[in-house]
C-alpha positions in Angstrom: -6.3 -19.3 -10.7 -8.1 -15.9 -12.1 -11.0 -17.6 -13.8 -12.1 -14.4 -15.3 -8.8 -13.5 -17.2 -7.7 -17.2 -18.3 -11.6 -17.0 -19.8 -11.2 -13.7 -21.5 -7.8 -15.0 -22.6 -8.9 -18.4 -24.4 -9.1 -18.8 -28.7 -12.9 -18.4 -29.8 -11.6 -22.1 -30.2 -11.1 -22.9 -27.0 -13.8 -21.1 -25.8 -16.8 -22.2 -28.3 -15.5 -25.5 -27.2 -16.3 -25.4 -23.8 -19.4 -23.7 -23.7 -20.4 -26.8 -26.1 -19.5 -29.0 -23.9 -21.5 -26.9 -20.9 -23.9 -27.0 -23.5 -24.1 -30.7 -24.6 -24.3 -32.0 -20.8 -26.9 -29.2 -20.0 -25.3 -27.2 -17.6 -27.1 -24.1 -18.8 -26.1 -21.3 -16.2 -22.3 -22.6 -16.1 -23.1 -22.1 -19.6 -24.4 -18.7 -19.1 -22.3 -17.5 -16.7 -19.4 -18.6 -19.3 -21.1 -16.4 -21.9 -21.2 -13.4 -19.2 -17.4 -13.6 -18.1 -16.6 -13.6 -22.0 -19.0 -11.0 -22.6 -18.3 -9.1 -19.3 -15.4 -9.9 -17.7 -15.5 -6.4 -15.2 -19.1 -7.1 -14.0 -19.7 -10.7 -14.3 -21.3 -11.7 -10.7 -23.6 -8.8 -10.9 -24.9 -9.8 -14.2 -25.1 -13.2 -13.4 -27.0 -12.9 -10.2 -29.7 -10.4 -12.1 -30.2 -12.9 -14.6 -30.5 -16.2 -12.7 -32.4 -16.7 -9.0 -29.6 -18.5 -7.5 -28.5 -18.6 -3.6 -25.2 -17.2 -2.5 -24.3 -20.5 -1.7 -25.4 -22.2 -5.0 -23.2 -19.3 -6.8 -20.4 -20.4 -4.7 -20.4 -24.2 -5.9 -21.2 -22.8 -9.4 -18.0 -20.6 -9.8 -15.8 -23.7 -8.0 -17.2 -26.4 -10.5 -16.8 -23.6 -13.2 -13.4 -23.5 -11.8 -12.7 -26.9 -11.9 -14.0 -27.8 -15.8 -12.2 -25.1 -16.9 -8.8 -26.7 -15.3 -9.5 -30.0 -16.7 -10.0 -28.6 -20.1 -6.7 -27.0 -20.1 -5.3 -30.2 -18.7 -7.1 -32.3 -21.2 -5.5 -29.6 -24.3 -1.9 -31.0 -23.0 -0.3 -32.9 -25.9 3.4 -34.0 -26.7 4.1 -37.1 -29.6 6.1 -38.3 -26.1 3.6 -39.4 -24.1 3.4 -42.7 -25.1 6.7 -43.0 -23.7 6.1 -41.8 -20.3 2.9 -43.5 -20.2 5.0 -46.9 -20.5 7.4 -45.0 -17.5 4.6 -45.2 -15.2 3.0 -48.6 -16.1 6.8 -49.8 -15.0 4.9 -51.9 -12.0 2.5 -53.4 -14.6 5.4 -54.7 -16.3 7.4 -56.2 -13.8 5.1 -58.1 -11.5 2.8 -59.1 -14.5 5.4 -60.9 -16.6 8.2 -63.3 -16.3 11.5 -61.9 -15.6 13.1 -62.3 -18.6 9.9 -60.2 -20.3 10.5 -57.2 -18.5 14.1 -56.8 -18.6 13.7 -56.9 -21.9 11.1 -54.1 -22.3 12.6 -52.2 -19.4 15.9 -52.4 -22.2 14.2 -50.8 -24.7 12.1 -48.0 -22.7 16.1 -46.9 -21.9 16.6 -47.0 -25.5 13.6 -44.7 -26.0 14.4 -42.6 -22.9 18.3 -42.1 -23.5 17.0 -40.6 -26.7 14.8 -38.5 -25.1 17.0 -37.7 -22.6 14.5 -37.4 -19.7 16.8 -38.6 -17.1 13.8 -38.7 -14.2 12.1 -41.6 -16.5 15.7 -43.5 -16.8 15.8 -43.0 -12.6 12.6 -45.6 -12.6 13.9 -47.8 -15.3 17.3 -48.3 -14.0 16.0 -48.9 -10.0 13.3 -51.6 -11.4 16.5 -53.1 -13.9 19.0 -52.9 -10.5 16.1 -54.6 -8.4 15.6 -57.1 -11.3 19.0 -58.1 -11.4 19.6 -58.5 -7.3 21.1 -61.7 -7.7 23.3 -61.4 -10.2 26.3 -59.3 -11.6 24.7 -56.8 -13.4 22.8 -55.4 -10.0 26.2 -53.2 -9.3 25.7 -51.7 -13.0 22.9 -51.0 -13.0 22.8 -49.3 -9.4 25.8 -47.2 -10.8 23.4 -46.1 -13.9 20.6 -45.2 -11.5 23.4 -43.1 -9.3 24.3 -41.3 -12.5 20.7 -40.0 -13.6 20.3 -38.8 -10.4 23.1 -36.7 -10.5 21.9 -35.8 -13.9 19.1 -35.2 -13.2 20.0 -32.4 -10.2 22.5 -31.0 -12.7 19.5 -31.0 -14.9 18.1 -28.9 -12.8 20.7 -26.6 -11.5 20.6 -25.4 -15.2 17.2 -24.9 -15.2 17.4 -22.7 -12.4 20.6 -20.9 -13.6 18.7 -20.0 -17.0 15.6 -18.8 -14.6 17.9 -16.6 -12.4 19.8 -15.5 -15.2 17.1 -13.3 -16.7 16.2 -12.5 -13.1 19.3 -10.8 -12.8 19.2 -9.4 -16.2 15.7 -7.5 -15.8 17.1 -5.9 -12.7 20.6 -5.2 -14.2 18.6 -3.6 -17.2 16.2 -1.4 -15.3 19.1 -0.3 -13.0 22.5 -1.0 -14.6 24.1 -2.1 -11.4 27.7 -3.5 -11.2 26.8 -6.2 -8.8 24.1 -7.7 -11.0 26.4 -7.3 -14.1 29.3 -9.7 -12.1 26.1 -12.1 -11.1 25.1 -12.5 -14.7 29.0 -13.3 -15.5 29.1 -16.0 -12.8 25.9 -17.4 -13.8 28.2 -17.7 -17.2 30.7 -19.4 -15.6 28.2 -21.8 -13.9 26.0 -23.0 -16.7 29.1 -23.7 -18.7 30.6 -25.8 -15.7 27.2 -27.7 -15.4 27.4 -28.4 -19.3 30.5 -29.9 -19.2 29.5 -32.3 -16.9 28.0 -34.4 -19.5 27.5 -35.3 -22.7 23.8 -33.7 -22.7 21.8 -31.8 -25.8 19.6 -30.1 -23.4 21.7 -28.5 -20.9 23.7 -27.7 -24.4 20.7 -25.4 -25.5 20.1 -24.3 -22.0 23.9 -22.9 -21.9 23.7 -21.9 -25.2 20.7 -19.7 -24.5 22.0 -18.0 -21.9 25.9 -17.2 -23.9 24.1 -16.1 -27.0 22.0 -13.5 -25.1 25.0 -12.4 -22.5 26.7 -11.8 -26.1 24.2 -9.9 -27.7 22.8 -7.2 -24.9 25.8 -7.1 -22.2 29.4 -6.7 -21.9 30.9 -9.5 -21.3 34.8 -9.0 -19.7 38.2 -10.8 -21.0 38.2 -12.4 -17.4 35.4 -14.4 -18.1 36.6 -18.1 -16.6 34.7 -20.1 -19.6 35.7 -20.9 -22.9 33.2 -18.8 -24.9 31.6 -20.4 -28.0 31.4 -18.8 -31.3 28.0 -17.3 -32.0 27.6 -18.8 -35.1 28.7 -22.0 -34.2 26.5 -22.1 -30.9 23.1 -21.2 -33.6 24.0 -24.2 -35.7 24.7 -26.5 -33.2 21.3 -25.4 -31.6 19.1 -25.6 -34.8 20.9 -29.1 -35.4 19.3 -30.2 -32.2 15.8 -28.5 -32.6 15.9 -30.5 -36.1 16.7 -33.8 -35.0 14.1 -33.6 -31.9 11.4 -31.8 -33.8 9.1 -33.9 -31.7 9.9 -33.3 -28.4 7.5 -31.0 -26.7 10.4 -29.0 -24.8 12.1 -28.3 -28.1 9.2 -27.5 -30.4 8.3 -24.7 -27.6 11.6 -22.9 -27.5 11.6 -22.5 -31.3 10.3 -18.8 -31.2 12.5 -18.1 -28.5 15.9 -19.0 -31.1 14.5 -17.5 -33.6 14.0 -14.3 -31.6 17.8 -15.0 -30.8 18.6 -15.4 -34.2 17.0 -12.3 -35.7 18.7 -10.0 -32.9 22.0 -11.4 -34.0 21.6 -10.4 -37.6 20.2 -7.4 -36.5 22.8 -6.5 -34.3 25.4 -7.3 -37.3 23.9 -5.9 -40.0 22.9 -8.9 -41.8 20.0 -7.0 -43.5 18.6 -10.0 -45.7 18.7 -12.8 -43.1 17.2 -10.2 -40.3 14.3 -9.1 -42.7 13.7 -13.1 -42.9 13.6 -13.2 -39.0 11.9 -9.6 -38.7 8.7 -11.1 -40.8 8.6 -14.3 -38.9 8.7 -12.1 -35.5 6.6 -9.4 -36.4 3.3 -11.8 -36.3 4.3 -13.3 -32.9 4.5 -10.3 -31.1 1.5 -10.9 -28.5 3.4 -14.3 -27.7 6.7 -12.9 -27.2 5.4 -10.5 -24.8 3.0 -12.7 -23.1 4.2 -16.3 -23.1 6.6 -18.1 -21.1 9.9 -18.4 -22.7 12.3 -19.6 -20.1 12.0 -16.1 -18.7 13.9 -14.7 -21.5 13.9 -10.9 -22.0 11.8 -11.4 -25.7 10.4 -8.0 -24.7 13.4 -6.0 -26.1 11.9 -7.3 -30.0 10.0 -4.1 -29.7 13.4 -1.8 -30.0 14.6 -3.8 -32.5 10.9 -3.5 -35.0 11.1 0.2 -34.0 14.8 0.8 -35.4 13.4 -1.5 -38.4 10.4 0.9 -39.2 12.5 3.6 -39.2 15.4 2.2 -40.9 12.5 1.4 -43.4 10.8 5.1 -43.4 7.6 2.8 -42.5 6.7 4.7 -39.1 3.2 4.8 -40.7 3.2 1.0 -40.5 4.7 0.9 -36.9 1.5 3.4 -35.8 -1.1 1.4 -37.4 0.1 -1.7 -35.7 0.8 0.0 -32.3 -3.1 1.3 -32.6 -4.5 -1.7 -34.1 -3.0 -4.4 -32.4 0.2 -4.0 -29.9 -1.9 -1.4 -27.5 -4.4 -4.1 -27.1 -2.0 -6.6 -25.6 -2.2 -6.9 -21.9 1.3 -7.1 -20.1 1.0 -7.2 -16.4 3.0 -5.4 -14.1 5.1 -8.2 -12.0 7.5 -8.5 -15.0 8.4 -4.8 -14.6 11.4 -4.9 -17.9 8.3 -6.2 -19.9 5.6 -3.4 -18.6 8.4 -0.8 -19.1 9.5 -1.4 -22.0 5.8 -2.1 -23.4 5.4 1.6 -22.8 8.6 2.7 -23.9 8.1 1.4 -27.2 4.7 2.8 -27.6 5.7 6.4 -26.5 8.8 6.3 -29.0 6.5 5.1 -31.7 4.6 8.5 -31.3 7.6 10.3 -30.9 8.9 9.3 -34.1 5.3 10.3 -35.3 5.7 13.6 -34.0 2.8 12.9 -32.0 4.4 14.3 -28.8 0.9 14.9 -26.6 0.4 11.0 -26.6 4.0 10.2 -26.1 4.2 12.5 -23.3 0.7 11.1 -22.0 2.1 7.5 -22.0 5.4 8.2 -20.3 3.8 10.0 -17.6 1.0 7.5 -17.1 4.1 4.6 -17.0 5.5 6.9 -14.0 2.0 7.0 -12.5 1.8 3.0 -13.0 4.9 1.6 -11.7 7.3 2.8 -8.7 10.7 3.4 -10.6 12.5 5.1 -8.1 14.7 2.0 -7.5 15.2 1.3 -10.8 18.2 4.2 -11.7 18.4 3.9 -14.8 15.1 3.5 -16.4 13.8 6.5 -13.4 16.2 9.0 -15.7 15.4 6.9 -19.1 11.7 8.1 -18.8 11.9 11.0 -17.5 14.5 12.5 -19.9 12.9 11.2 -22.4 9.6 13.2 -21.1 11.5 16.1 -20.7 12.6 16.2 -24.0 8.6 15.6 -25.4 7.8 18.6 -23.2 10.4 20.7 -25.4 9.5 19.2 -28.4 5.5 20.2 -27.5 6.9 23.8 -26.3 5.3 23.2 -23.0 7.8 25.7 -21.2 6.3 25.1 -17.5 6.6 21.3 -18.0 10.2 21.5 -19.6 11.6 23.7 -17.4 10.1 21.9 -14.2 11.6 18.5 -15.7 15.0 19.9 -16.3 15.3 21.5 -13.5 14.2 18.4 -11.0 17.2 15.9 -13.4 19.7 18.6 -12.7 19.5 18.3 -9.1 19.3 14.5 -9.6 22.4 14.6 -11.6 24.2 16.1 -8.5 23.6 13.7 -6.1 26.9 11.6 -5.3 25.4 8.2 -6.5 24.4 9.7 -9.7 28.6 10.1 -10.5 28.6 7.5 -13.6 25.1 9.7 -15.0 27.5 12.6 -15.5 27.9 12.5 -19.2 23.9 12.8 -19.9 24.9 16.6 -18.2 25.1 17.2 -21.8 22.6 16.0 -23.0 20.1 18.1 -19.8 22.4 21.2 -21.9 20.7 20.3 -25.3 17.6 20.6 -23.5 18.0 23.8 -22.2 19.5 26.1 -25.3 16.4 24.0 -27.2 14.1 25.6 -24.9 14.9 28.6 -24.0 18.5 29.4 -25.5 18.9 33.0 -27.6 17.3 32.9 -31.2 20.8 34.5 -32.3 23.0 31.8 -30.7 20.7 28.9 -30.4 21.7 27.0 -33.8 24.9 27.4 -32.9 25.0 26.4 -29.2 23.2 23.0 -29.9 25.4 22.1 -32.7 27.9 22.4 -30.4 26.7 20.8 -27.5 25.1 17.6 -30.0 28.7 17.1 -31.5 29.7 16.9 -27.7 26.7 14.7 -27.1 27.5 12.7 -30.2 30.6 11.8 -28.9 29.3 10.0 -25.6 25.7 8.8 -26.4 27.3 5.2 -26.9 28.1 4.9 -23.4 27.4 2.6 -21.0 25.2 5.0 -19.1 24.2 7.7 -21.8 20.3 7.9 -22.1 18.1 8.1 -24.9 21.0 6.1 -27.2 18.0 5.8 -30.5 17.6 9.5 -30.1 19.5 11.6 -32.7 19.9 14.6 -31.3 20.8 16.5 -34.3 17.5 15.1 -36.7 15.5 16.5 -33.8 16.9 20.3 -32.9 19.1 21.3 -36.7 16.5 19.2 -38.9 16.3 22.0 -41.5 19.9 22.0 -41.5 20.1 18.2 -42.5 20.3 17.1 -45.7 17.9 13.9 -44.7 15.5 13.2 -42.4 15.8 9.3 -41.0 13.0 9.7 -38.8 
């Protein structure tokens, strides 16, 4: 556990809270040193030690016990309105050798009631071994060793679908940064898989596990007629899903996953042009944007909420708005590097946001620091995403040496065999050049032609810069609006 982060990264609540409690059982310099990593979270140690005449050693068990309080405080901040019924799961033994027979089978009855509900089929697994043991001598032992047998095998399909959901969005984030086939047909299968699992029973959860994974294949990937699943209806797959969030508004599981459909949602109405419901979603979203880049949501891809804002602010003329937040808030929020789709497209976003601004130093200055920050080389697609998209800052700033050097270096990418399926950006390196450097006699000419070319293609599966428009940029005074 990284003590110092997970303090720097608690509420004022959470954190006022434990230093009273350091406080109120007199632990001053756990106390103090709490104040410090709050206060200091680069230097603590240093500070600490210049403070307080304390041994090596002593600082050792200090920072472990420190350690230790601040894991049972998070422990301790656990709740879920279920507990009580897992409590009664693991006072099973109580039950049974404390009270006649007759007794427990009848509360181990209802605690299946409770639990079938629930449908936490690892609690059921205890309940129907104690109810087979109960009934040893009699003719229900065979039931109830058949119900026990099929919450086991619920349980592992139960889990299969957890870890189809998990490698899913694995897939995705690679299939994303690189756009390759293979992980496209892995995504497909995965599909196939989740949907075979749900059919298996008759189970709410793995419903809204499958129906998380179909409702974001359908709105960010191709999915192909061959597809060997029946594929729900969007809309139908949203109401069946809110139905069940509804009706177990309690359960802990559920109540978490809330943002995470409503993220979902807002993309689908987005993506359709459903202006008034997605303006409804868009205001929900638009405070929860820390937490959808920073919180665990069944690994889901929330990150790409950022594209969606951006198109809002411009579809809005509110860029202003977008700057204010990106500089008051959204630059703030720390996104680490190991979920590389996140990082990148936590930069992306802000360097588009001051390319829209026509702040072009600072966009350039955040693409080329992302470059600096993570190795992209592997990743085709987002390697040309970035640096096309610095290329064209660097002829938007007039920085010929930079422009040329960046133009030059993707055209000689662009010829490399593997790079066969990039051929259609070609154009797009044209645009580029007659922007730069093309005749002053011939220039509005040449990139009207070549953008009516690039218009044309931009949609494709491998075309870069897609939220671009070419023409806004390079024959603005020829537009009759300006959208950006």
């Amino acid at each position: 556990m990284d003590l110092y982060k997970i303090i720097s990264q608690l509420t004022d609540e959470e954190f006022t809270d434990i230093l009273n409690q350091f406080i109120a059982n007199k632990a001053d310099k756990s106390a103090s040193f709490l104040d410090i990593i709050r206060k200091n979270p680069e230097t603590p140690d240093k500070e600490f030690l210049q403070k307080h005449d304390i041994t090596p050693s002593a600082f050792y068990v200090l920072k472990s016990r420190l350690n230790q309080k601040i894991e049972t405080f998070l422990l301790n901040r656990l709740g879920d309105p279920n507990l009580h019924v897992m409590r009664r799961v693991l006072n099973v033994n109580d039950l049974i050798f404390n009270n006649p027979r007759e007794i427990s089978v009848a509360a181990l009855r209802k605690l299946e009631k409770e639990l079938l509900k629930f449908d936490f089929p690892y609690g059921l697994m205890i309940v129907y071994k104690e109810l087979q043991n109960l009934h040893a001598f009699d003719e229900n032992h065979t039931y109830y060793k058949s119900r026990y047998n099929q919450q086991v095998a619920y349980a592992v399909a139960m889990d299969k679908a957890i870890d189809l959901v998990v490698q899913f969005f694995r897939v995705f984030d690679e299939y994303y940064l690189s756009r390759k086939d293979r992980d496209h047909a892995e995504m497909i299968r995965i599909m196939e898989k989740i949907d075979n699992v749900n059919n298996l029973y008759e189970s709410h959860r793995l419903y809204i596990l499958k129906a998380i994974i179909h409702i974001f294949a359908k709105l960010f990937i191709d999915i192909p007629d061959t597809i060997r699943c029946e594929l729900e209806d969007s809309e139908a797959m949203f109401e069946r899903s809110f139905e069940i969030l509804s009706e177990y508004k309690d359960d802990a599981f559920y109540s978490n996953i809330n943002l995470l459909f409503n993220f979902l949602r807002f993309v689908y109405y987005d993506n359709n042009n459903i202006r008034d419901k997605s303006n409804m979603y868009f205001d929900l979203l638009d405070y929860k944007v820390e937490e959808l880049l920073t919180r665990y949501h069944l690994n889901v891809n929330t990150s790409m909420f950022l594209f969606h804002k951006m198109q809002y602010h411009k579809r809005t003329n509110t860029i202003d708005q977008l700057i204010r937040d990106v500089d008051t808030y959204i630059s703030q929020i720390e996104v680490e590097t190991y979920r590389m789709a996140f990082f990148v497209n936590f930069h992306m976003f802000q360097a588009q946001a001051h390319f829209f601004d026509k702040n072009f130093k600072k966009a350039a200055r955040i693409l080329y620091n992302l470059r600096n920050e993570v190795n992209l080389r592997k990743k085709i697609h987002f390697d040309l995403e970035v640096r096309f998209m610095l290329a064209l800052t660097y002829v938007l700033m007039e920085d010929f040496d930079l422009a040329n050097q960046s133009i030059l270096a993707l055209q000689r990418q662009l010829r490399k065999p593997s790079m066969e399926r990039y051929q259609n950006n070609r154009v797009l390196l044209r645009i580029l050049s007659v922007a730069l450097g093309g005749k002053p006699k011939t220039r509005s000419k040449n990139l009207r032609m070549q953008i009516e070319k690039w218009k044309e293609i931009s949609k494709e599966r491998f075309s870069l810069l897609k939220d671009i428009d070419m023409e806004e940029i390079f024959l603005q005074e020829e537009s009759s609006t300006l959208k950006i």
